[in-house]
matplotlib code that plots the C-alpha trace (Angstrom):
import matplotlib.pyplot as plt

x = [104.3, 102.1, 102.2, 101.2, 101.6, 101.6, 100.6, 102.2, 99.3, 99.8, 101.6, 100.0, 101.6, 102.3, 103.3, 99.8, 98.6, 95.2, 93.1, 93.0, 95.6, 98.3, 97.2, 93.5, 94.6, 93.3, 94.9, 92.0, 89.5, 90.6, 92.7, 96.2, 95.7, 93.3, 95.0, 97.7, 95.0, 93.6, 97.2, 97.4, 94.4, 94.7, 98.3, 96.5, 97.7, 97.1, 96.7, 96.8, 97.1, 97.2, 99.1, 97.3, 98.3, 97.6, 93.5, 93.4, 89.3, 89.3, 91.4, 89.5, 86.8, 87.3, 88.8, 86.0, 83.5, 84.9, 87.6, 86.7, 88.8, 92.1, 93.2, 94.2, 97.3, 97.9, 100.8, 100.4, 103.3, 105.2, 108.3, 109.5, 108.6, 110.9, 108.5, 105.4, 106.1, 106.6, 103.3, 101.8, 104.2, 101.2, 100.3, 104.3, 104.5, 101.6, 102.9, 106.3, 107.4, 105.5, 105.5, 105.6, 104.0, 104.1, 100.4, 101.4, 103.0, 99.4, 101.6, 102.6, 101.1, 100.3, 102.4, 105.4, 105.1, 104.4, 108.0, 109.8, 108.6, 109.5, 113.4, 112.7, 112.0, 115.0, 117.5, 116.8, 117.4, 115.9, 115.0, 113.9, 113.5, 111.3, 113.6, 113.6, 115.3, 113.6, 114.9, 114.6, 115.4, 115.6, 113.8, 114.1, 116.2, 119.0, 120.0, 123.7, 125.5, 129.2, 131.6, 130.0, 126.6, 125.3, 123.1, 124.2, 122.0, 119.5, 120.4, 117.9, 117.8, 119.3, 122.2, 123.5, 127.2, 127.1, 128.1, 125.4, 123.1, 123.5, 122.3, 119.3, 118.1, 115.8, 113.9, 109.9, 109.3, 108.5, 109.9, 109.6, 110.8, 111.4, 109.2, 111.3, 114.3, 112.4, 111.2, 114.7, 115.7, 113.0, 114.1, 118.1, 116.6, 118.4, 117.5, 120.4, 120.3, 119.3, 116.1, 116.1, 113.6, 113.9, 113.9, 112.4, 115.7, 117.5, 117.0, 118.3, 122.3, 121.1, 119.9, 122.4, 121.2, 119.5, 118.6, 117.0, 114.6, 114.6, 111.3, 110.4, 107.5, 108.9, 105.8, 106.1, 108.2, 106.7, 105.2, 103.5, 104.6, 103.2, 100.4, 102.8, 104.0, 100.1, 99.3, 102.4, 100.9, 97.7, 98.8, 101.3, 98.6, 96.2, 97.9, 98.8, 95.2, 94.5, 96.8, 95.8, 92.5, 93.0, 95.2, 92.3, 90.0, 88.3, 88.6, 89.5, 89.0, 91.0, 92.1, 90.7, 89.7, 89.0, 89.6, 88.9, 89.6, 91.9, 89.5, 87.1, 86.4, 85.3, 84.7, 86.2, 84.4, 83.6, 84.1, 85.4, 84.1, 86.1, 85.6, 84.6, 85.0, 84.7, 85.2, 84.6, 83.9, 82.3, 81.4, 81.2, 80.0, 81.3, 80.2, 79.1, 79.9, 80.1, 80.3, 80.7, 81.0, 79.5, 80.3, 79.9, 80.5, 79.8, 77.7, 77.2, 76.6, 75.7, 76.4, 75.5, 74.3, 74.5, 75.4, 75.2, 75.9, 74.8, 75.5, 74.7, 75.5, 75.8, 73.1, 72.9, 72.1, 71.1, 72.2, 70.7, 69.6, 69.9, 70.2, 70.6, 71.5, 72.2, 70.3, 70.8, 70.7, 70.9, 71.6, 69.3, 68.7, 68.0, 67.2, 66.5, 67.1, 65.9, 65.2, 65.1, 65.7, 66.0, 67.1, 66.9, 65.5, 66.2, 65.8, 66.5, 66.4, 63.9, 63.3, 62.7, 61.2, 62.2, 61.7, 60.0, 60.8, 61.2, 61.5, 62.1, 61.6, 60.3, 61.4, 61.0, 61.5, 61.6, 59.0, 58.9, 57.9, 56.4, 57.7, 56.6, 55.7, 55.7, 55.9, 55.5, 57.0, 57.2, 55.8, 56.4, 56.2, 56.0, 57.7, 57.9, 54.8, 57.3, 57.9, 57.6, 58.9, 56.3, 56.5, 54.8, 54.0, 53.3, 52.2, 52.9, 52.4, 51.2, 50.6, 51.4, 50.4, 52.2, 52.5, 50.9, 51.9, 51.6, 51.0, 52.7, 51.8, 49.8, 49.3, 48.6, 47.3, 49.0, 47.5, 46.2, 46.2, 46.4, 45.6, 47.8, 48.2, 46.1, 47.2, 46.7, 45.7, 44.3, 44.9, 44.3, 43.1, 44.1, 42.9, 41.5, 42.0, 42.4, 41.8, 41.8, 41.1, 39.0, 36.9, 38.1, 37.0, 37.6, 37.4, 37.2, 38.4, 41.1, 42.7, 45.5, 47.3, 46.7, 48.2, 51.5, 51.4, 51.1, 54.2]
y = [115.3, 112.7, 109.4, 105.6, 102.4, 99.1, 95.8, 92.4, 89.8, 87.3, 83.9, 80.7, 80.0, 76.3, 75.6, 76.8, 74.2, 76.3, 76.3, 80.0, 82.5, 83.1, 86.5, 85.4, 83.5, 84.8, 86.1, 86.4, 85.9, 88.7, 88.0, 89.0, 91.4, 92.6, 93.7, 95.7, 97.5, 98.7, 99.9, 101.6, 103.4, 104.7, 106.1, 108.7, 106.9, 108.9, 105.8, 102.2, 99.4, 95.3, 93.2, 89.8, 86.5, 82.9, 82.6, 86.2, 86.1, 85.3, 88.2, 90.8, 89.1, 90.2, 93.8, 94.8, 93.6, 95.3, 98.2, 101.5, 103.0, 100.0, 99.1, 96.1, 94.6, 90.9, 88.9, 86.1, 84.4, 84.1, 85.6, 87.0, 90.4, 92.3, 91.3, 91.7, 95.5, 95.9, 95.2, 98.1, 100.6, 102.4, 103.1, 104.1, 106.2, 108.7, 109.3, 111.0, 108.4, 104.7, 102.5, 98.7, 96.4, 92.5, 90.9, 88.2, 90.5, 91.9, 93.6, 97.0, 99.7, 103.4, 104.7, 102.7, 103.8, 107.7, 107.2, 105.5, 108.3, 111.1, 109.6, 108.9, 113.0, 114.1, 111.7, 112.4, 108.8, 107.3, 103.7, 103.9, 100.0, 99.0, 96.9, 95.6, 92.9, 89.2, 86.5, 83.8, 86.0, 82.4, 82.9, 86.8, 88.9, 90.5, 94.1, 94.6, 97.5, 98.5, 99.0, 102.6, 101.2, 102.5, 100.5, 98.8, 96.0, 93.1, 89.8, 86.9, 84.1, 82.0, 84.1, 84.7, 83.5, 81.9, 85.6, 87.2, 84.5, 85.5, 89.1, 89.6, 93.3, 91.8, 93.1, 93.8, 93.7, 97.1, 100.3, 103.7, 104.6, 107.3, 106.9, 107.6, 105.7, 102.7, 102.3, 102.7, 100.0, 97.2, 96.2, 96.3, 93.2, 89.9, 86.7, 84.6, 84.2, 80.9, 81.6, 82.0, 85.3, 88.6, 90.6, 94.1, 93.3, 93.8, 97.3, 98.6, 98.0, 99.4, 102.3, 103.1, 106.1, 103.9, 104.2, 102.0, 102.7, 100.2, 100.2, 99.0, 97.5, 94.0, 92.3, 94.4, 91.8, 89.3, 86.9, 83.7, 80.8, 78.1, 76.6, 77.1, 80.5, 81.6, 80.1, 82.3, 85.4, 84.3, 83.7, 86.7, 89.3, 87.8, 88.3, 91.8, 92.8, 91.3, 92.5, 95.7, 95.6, 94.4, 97.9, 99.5, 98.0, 95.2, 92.1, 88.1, 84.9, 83.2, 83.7, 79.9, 80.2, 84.0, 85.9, 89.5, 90.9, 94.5, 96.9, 95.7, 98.4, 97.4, 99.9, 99.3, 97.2, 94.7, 91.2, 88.6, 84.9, 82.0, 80.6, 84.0, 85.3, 88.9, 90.1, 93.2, 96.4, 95.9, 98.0, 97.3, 99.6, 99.6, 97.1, 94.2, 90.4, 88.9, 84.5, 82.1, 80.7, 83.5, 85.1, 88.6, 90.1, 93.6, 94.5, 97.5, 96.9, 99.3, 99.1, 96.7, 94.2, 90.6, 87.9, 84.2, 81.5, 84.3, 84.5, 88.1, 89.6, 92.9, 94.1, 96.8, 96.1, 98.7, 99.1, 96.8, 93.9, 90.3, 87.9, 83.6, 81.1, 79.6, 82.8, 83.9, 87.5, 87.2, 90.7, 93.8, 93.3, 96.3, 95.6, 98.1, 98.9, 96.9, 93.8, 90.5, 87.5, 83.5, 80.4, 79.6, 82.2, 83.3, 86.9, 88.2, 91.6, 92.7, 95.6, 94.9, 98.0, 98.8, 96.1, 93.7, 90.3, 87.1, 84.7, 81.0, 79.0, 81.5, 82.8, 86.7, 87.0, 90.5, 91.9, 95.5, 95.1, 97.9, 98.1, 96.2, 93.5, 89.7, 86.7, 83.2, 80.1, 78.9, 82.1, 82.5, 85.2, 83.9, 86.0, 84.0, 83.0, 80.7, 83.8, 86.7, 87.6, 90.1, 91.8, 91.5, 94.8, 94.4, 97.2, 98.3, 96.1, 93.3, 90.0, 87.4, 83.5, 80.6, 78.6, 81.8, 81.9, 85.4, 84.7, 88.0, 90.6, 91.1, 93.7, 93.2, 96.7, 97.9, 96.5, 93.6, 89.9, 86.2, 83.2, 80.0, 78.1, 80.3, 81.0, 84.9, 85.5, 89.1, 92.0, 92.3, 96.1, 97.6, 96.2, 92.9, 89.2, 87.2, 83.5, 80.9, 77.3, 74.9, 72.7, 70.3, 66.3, 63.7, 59.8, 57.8, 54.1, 55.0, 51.9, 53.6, 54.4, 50.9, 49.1, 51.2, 51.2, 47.1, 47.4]
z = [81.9, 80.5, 82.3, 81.3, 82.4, 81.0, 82.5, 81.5, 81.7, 78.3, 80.7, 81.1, 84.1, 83.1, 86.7, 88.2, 86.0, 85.5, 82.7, 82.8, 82.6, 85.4, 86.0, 86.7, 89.9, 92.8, 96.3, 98.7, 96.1, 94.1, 90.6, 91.4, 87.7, 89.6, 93.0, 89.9, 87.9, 91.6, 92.6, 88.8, 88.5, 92.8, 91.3, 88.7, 85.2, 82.4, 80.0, 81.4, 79.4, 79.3, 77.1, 77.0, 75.8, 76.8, 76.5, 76.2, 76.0, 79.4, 81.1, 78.7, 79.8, 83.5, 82.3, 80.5, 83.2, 86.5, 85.0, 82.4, 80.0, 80.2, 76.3, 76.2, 73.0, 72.5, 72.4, 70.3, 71.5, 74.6, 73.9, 77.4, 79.0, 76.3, 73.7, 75.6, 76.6, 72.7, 72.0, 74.0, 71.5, 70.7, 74.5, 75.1, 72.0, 73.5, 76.7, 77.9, 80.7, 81.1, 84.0, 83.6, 86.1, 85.9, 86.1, 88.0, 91.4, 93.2, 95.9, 93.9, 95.6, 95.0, 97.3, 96.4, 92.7, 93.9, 95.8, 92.4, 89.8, 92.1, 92.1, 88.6, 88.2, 90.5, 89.4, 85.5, 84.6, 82.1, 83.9, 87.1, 89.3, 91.9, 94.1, 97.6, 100.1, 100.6, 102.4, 99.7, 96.6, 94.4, 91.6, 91.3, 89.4, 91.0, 91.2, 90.3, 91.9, 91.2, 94.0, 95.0, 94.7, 91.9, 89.9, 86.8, 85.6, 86.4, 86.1, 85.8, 88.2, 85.1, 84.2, 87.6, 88.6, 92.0, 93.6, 91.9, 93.3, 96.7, 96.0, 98.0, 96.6, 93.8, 91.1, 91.3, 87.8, 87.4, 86.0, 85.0, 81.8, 79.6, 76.6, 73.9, 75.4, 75.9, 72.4, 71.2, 73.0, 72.7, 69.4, 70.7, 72.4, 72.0, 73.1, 73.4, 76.8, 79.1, 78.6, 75.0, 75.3, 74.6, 78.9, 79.3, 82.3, 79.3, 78.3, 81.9, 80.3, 77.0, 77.8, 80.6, 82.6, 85.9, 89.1, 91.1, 93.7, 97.1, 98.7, 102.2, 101.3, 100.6, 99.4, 96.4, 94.5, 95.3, 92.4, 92.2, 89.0, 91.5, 93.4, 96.3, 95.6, 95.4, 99.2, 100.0, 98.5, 100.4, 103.5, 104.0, 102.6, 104.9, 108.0, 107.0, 106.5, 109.6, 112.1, 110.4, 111.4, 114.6, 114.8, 114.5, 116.6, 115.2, 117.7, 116.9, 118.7, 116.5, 112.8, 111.6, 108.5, 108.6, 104.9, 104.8, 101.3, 101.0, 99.7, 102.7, 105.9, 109.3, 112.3, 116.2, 118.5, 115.9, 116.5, 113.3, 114.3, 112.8, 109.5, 108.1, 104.7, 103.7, 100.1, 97.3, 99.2, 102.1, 104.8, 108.3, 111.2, 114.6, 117.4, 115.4, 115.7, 112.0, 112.0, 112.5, 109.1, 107.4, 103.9, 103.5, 99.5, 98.7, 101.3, 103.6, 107.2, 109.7, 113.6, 115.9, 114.0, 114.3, 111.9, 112.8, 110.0, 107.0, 103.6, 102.0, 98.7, 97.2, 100.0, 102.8, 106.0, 108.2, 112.1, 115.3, 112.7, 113.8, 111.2, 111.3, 111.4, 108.1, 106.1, 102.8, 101.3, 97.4, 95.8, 95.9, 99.4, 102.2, 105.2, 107.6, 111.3, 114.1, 111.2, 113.5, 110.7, 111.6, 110.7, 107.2, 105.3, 102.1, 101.0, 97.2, 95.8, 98.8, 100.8, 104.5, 106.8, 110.2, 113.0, 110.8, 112.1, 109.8, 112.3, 110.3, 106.8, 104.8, 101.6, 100.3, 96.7, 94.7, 98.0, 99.7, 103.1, 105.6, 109.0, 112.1, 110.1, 111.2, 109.2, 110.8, 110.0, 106.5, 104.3, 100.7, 98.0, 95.1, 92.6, 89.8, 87.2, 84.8, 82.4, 84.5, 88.2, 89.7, 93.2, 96.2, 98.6, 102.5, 104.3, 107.6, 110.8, 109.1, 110.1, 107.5, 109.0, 109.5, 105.8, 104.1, 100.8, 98.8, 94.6, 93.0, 92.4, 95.3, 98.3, 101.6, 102.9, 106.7, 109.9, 107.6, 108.5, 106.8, 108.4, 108.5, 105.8, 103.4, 99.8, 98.9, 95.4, 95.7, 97.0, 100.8, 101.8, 105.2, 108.5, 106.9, 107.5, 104.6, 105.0, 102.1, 102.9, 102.1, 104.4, 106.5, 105.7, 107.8, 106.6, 109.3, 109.6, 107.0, 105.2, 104.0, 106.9, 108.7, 106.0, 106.2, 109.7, 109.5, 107.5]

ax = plt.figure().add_subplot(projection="3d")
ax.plot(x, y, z, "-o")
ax.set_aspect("equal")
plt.show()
């Protein structure tokens, strides 16, 4: 059996009041399409596909740049989620049994959609719905079960009498169908309803054979149309991830302003310091203390390292390094173990040997670095001639001055030395001190400064 699933991402959201699409929204800095796709291609999808809509560019845009083989069909014009999965006909045709996911709910999981097909299988219906209990089911639509339970329809949040309103078992928004029953049924759609649009709810009563599948997972319904609904979404997934981690062994002061993303992994022992926000796929080891007000993206950490007031980006970082405050890794960084790095410094696409220390106000640009070295206050490589960025290579256990700064491309051999405040313009060869300054002059009686010390 062939499986497929298509994704309903063409809203505008109007009441997000975003210039992008609703789907593009973002719950813990991750688009809420994005937290779907993840949970469709972790299933095993044979095909996956997107219908787009509302500023379509944009959300092919971010398909194309971080997910492989997703086709994506556009919907010219919003006419409810009926008329959306329509579009992807092509996608449903080629497979024996598609699953339909809303954009706009991130909270679908693997698991939960593993649990809905096999019912799917066993029962041999031909609709199969992802359903669970909420509090506050306003808004949702409601599963409708005859007197023995069985399920018989969905009814939208507009079209509910007042007893259907107080049904709490609500629709997720997605489904597993039979292939060749849904298409029959999508153009059966009508759209004289409250809404006026033509609902994919809709084909559940035409095509009759249904079951519907209650998950425990609750947050798997849940949607955002709002501002509000979003810092719902936020908030509740944020906790979870959170009390998950402290299940396994990762240690909070506080939970002020901490955001750790989902696909992000941090070892026991580890310590999370307020105002901390941790995003993409990182990797942290075990025994480390990460904050304050740090923001870690893509990185892998080792263990026992230290990171005070950092910003690092799509760099490793090796185990036992110490790095801030208020230091920067831009991407292409690795530092390696025992690094010692200070107060503002900046290091880009560098490589940084073992027990080197950086100790303050230096920048290292596009640099590959020995071990044991040291720099002193205020060095600079500069990488960058106007047209061309070149690299700079430092040898082992060497001393770079305070103020030095390094013109690339340039080497400065191991055990070699520069003196403060020199500018290096050629290569330095091993055990050497390079010094470049020029004579000191002294002008006595200087006019200058009196006159701005007499104002």
């Amino acid at each position: 059996m062939t499986t497929g699933c298509v994704i309903l991402a063409g809203g505008a959201g109007k009441r997000m009041k975003s210039e992008k699409p609703k789907v593009l929204c973002e719950v813990l800095k991750k688009p809420m399409l994005g937290w779907v796709l993840d949970a469709a291609e972790e299933f095993g999808f044979d095909k996956i596909g997107v219908v787009t809509g509302y500023k379509n560019n944009l959300t092919e845009e971010y398909i194309s740049a971080n997910y492989q083989n997703i086709s994506t069909y556009y919907q010219d014009e919003q006419k409810g989620t009926g008329d959306a999965a329509s579009r992807a006909a092509e996608l449903i045709k080629s497979v024996d049994t598609v699953c339909v996911l809303n954009g706009d709910a991130p909270f679908i999981d693997a698991e939960t959609l593993r649990n809905a097909l096999s019912l799917h299988e066993k029962s041999g219906a031909d609709v199969t719905v992802i359903s669970a209990d909420i509090a506050t089911p306003f808004g949702y639509g409601r599963i409708i079960r005859d007197n023995g339970g069985k399920f018989s329809a969905i009814r939208e949040q507009k079209d509910c009498s007042p007893k259907e309103a107080k049904i709490t078992e609500v629709n997720s928004g997605a489904y597993f169908f039979n292939s060749k029953a849904l298409l029959e049924a999508l153009p059966r759609l009508s759209n004289k309803n409250a809404g006026g649009e033509f609902y994919l709810t809709d084909c559940v009563e035409i095509i009759g054979n249904a079951e519907a599948y209650r998950c425990d997972n609750a947050q798997a319904v849940l949607g955002a149309n709002s501002r509000r609904d979003l810092f719902a979404l936020n908030e509740g997934i944020r906790n979870k991830i959170l009390f998950k981690l402290m299940d396994e062994g990762v240690s909070f002061i506080t939970l002020d302003g901490i955001i750790i993303g989902k696909d992000v992994k941090i070892g026991a022992d580890t310590l999370i310091l307020p105002n901390t926000i941790i995003t993409g796929k990182t990797v942290i080891g075990r025994g480390c203390e990460i904050g304050a007000n740090s923001r870690i993206e893509d990185c892998v950490i080792g263990d026992n390292v230290t990171l005070d007031n950092v910003k690092a980006v799509s760099s490793t970082i090796e185990d036992n390094v110490k790095i801030g405050p208020f230091s920067q890794l831009r991407p292409g960084c690795t530092i390696r173990k025992g690094v010692k790095i200070g107060d503002f410094v900046e290091i880009k696409n560098s490589d940084i040997g073992e027990n080197t220390a950086v100790a303050h106000l230096t920048y290292l640009g596009d640099s590959d670095v020995g071990r044991g070295v040291n720099f002193g206050c205020g060095c600079v490589t500069a990488n960058y001639d106007g047209v061309n960025k070149h690299r700079t290579e430092i040898g082992s256990h060497a001393f770079i001055g305070c103020n030095t700064n390094l013109i690339a491309p340039v080497k400065i051999g191991e055990n070699a030395a520069t003196g403060a405040g020199s500018t290096i313009t050629k290569n330095v060869p091993e055990n050497a001190l390079a010094v470049e300054r020029t004579d000191v002059k002294i002008y006595e009686n200087w006019h200058g400064n009196f006159e701005r010390k007499k104002k």
